[in-house]
NUKEMI-801304 format. One record per residue (C-alpha): residue number from 1; residue in one letter; y negated, x negated, z negated. Coordinates in Angstrom, 2 decimals, always signed. Layout:
+-----+---+---------+---------+---------+
|   k | r |      yy |      xx |      zz |
+-----+---+---------+---------+---------+
| NUM | A |       Y |       X |       Z |
...
+-----+---+---------+---------+---------+
This chain:
+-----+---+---------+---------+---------+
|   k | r |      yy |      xx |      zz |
+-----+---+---------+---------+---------+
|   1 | X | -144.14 |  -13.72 |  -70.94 |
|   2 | X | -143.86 |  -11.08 |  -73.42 |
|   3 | X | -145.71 |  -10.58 |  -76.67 |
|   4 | X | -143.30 |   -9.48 |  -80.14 |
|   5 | X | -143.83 |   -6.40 |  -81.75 |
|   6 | X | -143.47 |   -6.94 |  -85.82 |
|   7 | X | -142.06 |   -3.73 |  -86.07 |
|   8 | X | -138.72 |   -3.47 |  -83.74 |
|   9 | X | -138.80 |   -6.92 |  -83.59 |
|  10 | X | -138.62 |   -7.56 |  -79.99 |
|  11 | X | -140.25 |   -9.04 |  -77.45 |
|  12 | X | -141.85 |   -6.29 |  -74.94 |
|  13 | X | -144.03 |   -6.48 |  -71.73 |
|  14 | X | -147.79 |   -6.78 |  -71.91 |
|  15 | X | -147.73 |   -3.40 |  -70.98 |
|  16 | X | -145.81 |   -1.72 |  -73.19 |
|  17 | X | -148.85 |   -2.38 |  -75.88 |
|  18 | X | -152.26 |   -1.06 |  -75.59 |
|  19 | X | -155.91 |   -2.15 |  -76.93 |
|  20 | X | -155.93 |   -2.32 |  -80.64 |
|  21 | X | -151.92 |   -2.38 |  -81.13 |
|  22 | X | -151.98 |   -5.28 |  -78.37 |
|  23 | X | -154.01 |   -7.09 |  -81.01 |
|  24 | X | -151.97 |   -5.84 |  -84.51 |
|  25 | X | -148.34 |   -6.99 |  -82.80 |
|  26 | X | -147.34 |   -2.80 |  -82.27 |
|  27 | X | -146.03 |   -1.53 |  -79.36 |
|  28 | X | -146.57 |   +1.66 |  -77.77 |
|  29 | X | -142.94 |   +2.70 |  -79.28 |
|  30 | X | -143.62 |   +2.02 |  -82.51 |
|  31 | X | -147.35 |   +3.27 |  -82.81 |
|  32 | X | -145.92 |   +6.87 |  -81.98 |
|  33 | X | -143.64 |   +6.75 |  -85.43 |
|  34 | X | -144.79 |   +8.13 |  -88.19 |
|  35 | X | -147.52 |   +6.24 |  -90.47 |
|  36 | X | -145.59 |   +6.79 |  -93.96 |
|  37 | X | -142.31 |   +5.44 |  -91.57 |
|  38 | X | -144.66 |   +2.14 |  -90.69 |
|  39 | X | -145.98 |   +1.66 |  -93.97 |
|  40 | X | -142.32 |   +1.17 |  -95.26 |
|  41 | X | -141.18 |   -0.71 |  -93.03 |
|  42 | X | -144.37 |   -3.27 |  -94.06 |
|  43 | X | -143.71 |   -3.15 |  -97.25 |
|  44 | X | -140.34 |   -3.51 |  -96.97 |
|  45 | X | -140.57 |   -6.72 |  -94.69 |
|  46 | X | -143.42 |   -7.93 |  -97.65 |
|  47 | X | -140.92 |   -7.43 | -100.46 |
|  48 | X | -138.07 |   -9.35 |  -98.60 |
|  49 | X | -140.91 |  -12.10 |  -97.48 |
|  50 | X | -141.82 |  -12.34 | -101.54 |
|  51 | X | -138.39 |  -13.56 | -102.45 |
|  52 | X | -137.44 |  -15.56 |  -99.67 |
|  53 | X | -140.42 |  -17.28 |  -98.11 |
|  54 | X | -142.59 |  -17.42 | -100.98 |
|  55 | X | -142.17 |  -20.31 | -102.67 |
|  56 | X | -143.59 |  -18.37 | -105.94 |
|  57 | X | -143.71 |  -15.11 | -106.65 |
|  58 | X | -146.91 |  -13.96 | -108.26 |
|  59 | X | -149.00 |  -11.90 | -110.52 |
|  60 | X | -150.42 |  -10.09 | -107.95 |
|  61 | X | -147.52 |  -10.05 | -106.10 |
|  62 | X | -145.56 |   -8.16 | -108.86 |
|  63 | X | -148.42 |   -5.79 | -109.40 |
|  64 | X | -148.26 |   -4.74 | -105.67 |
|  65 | X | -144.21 |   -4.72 | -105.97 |
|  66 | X | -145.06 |   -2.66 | -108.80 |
|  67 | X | -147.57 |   -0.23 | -107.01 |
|  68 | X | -145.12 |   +0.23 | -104.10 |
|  69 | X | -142.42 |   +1.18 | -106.78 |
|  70 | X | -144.34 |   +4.14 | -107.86 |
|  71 | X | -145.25 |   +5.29 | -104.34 |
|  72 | X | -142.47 |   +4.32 | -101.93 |
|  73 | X | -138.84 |   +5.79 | -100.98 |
|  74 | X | -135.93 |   +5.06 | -102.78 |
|  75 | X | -135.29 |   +2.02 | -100.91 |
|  76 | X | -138.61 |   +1.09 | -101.72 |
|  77 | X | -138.45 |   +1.50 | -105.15 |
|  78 | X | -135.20 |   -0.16 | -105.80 |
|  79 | X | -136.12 |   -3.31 | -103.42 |
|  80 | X | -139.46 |   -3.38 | -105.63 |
|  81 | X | -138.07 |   -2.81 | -109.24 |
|  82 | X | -135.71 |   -6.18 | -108.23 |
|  83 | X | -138.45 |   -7.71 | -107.00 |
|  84 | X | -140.16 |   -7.95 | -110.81 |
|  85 | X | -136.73 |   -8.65 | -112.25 |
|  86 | X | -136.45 |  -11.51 | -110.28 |
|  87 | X | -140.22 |  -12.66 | -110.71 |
|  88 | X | -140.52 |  -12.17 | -114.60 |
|  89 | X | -136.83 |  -13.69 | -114.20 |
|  90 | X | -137.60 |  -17.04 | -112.34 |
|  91 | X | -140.84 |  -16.52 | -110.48 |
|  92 | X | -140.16 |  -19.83 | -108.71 |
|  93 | X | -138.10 |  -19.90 | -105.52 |
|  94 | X | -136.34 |  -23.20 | -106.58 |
|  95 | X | -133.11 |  -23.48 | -108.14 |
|  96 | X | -133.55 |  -19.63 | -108.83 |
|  97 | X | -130.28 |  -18.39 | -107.74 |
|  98 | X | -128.36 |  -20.58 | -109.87 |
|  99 | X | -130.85 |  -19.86 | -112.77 |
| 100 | X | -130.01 |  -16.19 | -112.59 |
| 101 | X | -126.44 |  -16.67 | -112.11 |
| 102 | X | -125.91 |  -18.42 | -115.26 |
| 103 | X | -129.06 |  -16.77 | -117.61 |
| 104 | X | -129.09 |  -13.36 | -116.30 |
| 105 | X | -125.88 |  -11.86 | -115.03 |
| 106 | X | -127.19 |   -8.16 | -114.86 |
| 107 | X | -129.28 |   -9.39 | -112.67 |
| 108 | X | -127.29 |  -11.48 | -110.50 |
| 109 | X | -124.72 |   -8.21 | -110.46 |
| 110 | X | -127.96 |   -6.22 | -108.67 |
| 111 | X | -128.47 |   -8.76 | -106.60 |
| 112 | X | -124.82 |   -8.69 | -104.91 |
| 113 | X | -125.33 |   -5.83 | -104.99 |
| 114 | X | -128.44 |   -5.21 | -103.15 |
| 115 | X | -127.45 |   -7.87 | -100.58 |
| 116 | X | -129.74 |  -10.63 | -101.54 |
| 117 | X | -126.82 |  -13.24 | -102.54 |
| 118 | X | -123.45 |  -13.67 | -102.14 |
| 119 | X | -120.71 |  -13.58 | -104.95 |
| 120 | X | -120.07 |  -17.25 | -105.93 |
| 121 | X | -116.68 |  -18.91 | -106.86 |
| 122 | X | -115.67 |  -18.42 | -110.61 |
| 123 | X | -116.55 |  -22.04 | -111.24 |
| 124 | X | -120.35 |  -22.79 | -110.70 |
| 125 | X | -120.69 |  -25.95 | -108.34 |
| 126 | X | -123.59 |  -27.38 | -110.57 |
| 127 | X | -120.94 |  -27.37 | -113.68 |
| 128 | X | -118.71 |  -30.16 | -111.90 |
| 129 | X | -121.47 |  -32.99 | -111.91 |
| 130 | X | -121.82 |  -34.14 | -115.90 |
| 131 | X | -125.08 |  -33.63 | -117.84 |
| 132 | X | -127.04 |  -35.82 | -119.30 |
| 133 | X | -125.31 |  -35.42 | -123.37 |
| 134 | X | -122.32 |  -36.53 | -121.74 |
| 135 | X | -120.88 |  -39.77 | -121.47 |
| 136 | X | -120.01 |  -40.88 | -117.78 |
| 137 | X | -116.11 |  -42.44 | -118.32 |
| 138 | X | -114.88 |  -44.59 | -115.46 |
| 139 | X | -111.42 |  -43.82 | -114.92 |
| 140 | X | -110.71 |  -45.59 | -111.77 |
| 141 | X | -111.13 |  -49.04 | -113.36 |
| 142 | X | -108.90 |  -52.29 | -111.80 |
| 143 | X | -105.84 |  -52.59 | -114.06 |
| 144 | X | -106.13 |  -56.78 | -113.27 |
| 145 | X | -109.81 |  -58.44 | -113.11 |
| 146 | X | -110.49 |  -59.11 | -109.62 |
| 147 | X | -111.22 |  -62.89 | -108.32 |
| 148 | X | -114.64 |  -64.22 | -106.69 |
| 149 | X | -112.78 |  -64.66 | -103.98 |
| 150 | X | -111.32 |  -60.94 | -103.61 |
| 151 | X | -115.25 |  -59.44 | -103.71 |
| 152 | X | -116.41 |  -62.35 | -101.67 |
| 153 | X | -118.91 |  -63.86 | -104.36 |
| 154 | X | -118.95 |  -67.30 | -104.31 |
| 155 | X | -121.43 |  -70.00 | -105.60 |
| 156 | X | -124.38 |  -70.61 | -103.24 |
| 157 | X | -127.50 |  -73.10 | -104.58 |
| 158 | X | -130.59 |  -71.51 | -104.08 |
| 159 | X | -131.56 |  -73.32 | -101.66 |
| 160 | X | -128.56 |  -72.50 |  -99.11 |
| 161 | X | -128.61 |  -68.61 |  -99.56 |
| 162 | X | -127.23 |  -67.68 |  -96.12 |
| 163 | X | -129.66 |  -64.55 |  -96.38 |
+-----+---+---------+---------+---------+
């Protein structure tokens, strides 16, 4: 069996790894590249981990978002600068999407945008179920009452509940 490498994402032979990489999930590939090339790719894979496996996103984890803005690519930067949008936004993973979509739509726009969500229907699937101001009406009511017979209600003693 193989071990997985965090960084191409595969799974390679024991030997393509060697002594400390064996232990930090690199293979011998991907320890050649470039340190500033590893280092994005990290904090790339921690940005995209802060939205969607988080189940909050927090202070510390927008002042890091914010410390790799200053120092990282483009990519980087624009991945990051979302990142504290979306945390000031609706630091909690629940429900956030829809949040955004109706608060926020600058933001949602970015977030098409950037490929974290997908453009929704025109009519917002939470707006079909009624709130709690307004009244519920039933409009499927039985034009004619119906008879204890029809619903299968009939008059049972207490004693002789077939139950």
């Amino acid at each position: 069996m193989g071990n997985f490498c965090w960084m191409c994402e595969r799974i390679r032979p024991n030997e393509a790894f060697s002594g400390k990489n064996h232990h930090r999930h690199l293979c011998r590939e991907c320890a050649r590249l470039p340190k500033s090339e590893r280092e994005r790719k990290r904090w790339l894979d921690a940005l995209w981990e802060m939205l969607h496996r988080q189940s909050n996103i927090s202070r510390k984890n927008l002042q890091m978002a914010a410390m790799w803005a200053s120092e990282g690519d483009a990519e980087v930067a624009a991945l990051a600068n979302l990142v504290i949008d979306i945390g000031i936004a609706h630091p909690h993973r629940r429900k956030r999407l829809p949040f955004i979509r109706r608060n926020r739509p600058e933001l949602w726009k970015r977030m098409v945008a950037a490929g974290m969500a997908e453009e929704w229907p025109d009519q917002d699937p939470l707006d079909e179920y009624p709130t709690d101001d307004a009244p519920v009406v039933l409009d499927h009511r039985p034009e004619e009452p119906l008879e204890e017979s029809a619903i299968g209600v009939t008059d049972y003693d207490d004693d002789e509940i077939p139950f």
